[in-house]
C-alpha positions, -999 to +999 in steps of 0.1 A: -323+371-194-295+355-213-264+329-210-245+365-202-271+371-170-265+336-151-251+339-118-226+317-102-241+305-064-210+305-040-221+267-028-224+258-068-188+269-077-175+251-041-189+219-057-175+227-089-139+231-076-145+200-052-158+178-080-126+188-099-101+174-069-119+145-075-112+142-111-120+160-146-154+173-158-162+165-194-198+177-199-217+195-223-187+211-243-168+221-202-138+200-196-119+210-162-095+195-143-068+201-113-033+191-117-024+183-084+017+184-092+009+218-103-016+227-082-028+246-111-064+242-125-077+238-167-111+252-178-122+252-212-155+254-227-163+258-271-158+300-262-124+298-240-094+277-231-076+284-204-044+267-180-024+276-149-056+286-136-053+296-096-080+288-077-092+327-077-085+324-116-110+293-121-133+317-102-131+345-127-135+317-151-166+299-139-183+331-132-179+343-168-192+311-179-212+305-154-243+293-179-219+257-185-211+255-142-249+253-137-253+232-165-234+207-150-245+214-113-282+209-129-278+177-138-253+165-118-267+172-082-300+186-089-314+161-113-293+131-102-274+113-131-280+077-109-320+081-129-305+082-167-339+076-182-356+112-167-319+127-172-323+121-210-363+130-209-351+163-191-322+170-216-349+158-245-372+186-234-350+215-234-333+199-267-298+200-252-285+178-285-294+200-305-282+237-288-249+250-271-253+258-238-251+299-243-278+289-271-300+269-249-295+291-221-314+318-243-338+296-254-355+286-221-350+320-205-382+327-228-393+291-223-391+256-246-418+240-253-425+198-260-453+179-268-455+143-249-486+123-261-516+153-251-492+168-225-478+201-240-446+207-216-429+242-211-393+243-196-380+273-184-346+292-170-340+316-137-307+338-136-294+306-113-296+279-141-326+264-117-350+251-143-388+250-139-416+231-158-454+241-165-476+213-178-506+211-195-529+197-224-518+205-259-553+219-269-549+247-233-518+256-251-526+292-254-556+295-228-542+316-196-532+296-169-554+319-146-581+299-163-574+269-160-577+242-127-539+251-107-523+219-097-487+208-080-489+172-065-482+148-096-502+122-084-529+146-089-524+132-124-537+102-118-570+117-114-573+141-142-566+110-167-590+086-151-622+097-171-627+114-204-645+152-208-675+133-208-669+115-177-663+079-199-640+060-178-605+057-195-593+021-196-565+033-215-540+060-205-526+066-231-555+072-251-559+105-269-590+113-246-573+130-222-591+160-206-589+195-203-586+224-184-559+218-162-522+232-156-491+221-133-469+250-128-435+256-110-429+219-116-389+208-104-374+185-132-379+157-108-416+165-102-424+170-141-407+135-148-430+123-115-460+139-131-458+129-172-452+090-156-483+095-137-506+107-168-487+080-193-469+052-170-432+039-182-433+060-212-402+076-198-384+044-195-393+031-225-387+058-246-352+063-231-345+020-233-353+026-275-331+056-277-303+034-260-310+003-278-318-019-248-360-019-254-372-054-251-398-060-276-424-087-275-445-091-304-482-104-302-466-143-308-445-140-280-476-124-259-502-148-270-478-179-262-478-167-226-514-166-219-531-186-195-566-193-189-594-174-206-573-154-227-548-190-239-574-195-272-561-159-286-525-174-297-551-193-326-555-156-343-536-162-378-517-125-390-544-114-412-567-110-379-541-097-355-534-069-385-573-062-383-562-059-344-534-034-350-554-013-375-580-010-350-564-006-319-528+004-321-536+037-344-532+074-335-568+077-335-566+052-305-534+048-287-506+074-282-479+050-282-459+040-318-465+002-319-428-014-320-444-048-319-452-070-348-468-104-353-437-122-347-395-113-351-396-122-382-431-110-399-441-073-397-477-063-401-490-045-427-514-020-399-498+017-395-477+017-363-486+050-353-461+080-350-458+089-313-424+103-297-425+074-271-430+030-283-448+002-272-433-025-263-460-053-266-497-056-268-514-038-238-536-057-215-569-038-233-557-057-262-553-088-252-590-085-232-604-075-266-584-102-287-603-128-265-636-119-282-622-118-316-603-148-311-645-163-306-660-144-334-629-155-360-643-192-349-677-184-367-684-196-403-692-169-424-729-172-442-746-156-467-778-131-461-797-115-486-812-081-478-834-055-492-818-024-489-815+015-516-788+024-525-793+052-499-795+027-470-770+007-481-746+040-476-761+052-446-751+018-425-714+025-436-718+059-424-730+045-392-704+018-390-677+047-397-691+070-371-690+047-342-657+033-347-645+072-349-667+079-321-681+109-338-715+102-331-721+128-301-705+154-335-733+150-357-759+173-348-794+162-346-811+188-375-783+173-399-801+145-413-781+146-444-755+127-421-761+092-427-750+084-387-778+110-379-792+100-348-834+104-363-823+091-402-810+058-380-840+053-358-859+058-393-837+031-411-848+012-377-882+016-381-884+012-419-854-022-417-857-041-386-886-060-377-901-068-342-876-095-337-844-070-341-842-086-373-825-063-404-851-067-433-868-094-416-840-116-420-831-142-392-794-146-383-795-180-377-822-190-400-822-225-391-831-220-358-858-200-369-874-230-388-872-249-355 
């Protein structure tokens, strides 16, 4: 199917030549109006212009060009232009910026495809100009559909992204832990905007409030100011600790979202903000949680051990230290003990390092106590 193929409903074209009584349409390269002194109609789109239109002339017109009439019927009635924010998410996903209508038209007859966080989102066209949605994980992106779990209900979302592949609870949804094995097909635009705010909630509306320039930002300062309770001590973490905070938190690795927020409105941090299509607006509440307990530990004074370690071991606890903060333990299989994170060459740094007492190299942590 092309532009050429779409066909002009009868009740489509009556609300076309209603909504012109009304007043002009200026949308997506159409512009008509009704002179109502003339009783004469205008219709012009980038391919045609033309004036003194009878009503059986804007007919002929909007049927030959019927691709822009749906157009505008699609996201005038059909998607409802009182909900701006999934209007412009909509529009986003079929790239309607960045196409002509004819152009677009083509494009989603064999299907447009977006990537949302892990979601991997497929709009598509019918001869009407009716749009449909499938949605899915980016890694199912080319595993049949027959294959895959069939859903419809969006808040059937909601369970999908509540545990990881291994069943892990996901505090965070918009982690990039999302699972697999799932499609939502013959999704309405309404239902697919329903479903991606079930699986990542007010990404929509805050990626639409940055594209307009009304996204309200507050950086950790502002947060930490506001805490009451347990969490008040975290507003004593000085920049160089909330940057430790961002580098280990707010990272693709971790988080989905491009961190917008800085220390304060004045003093960026140094940590990557990520690079994900939709911001955040302020430090999630998994942050802040964690920040408590950092906000204790930066309270320690730091003291100096002296261990006995090779070269070899000395290597193999950074490989372990790397491994768990990239959760790649479950990857490193157990013959491979050339891996330093390898499950038997730790227990045999355990064995050979730590004595009875949990102690690494016999060495107390608080050595005074120990005297005592």
């Amino acid at each position: 199917m092309t532009a050429d193929d779409v066909v002009l409903s009868a009740e489509v074209f009556e609300a076309f030549r209603t909504a012109i009584a009304d007043g002009p349409i200026d949308f997506d390269d159409l512009y008509a109006r009704y002179d109502h002194e003339t009783e004469r109609f205008e219709f012009e789109t980038t391919e045609t212009t033309r004036t003194g239109l009878s009503e059986a002339g804007l007919h002929e017109a909007a049927e030959e060009y019927a691709s822009y009439i749906t157009n505008w019927w699609f996201v005038s009635s059909v998607l409802d232009d009182r909900s701006p924010d999934r209007v412009g998410f909509v529009r986003w996903l079929e790239a309607a910026s960045e196409h002509s209508v004819p152009a677009r038209y083509d494009a989603l007859a064999s299907g447009v495809s977006r990537s949302w966080g892990e979601l991997h989102i497929t709009a598509t066209i019918d001869e009407f100009g009716d749009r449909s949605y499938e949605l899915r994980h980016e890694d199912d992106t080319n595993v049949s559909a027959d294959s895959l779990d069939a859903h419809s209900n969006p808040l059937d979302a909601r369970e999908i992204g509540t545990f990881d592949e291994r069943d892990r609870y996901r505090p965070l949804r918009t982690a990039p832990s999302l699972p697999t094995g799932w499609v939502f097909s013959d999704l309405s635009a309404i239902e697919v905007c329903e479903t991606v705010d079930t699986f990542y909630p007010a990404t929509i509306a805050n990626w639409y409030r940055e594209s307009d320039g009304t996204l309200d930002i507050d950086h950790w300062r502002d947060t930490a100011e506001r805490q009451t309770g347990i969490y008040g001590i975290i507003d004593e973490l000085d920049e160089a600790a909330v940057n430790r905070i961002a580098a280990s938190c707010c990272v693709d690795s971790q988080c989905l979202k491009r961190r917008e927020w800085e220390y304060d409105a004045e003093t960026e941090l140094a940590a990557d903000g990520g690079s994900g299509v939709f911001p955040c607006r302020e430090p999630c509440s998994l942050v802040v949680a964690a920040a408590r307990k950092w906000t204790t530990l930066e309270r320690e004074e730091p003291q100096t051990y002296e261990f006995e370690l090779t070269p070899s071991e000395k290597e193999q606890l950074e490989a372990l230290i790397d491994a768990v903060a990239d959760d790649r333990t479950d990857d490193i299989r157990e013959a491979d003990v050339y891996e330093g994170a390898n499950r038997y060459r730790a227990r045999y740094l355990r064995e050979k390092r730590i004595d009875e007492h949990g102690n690494l190299s016999g060495t107390p942590t608080h050595p005074e106590e120990s005297e005592e």
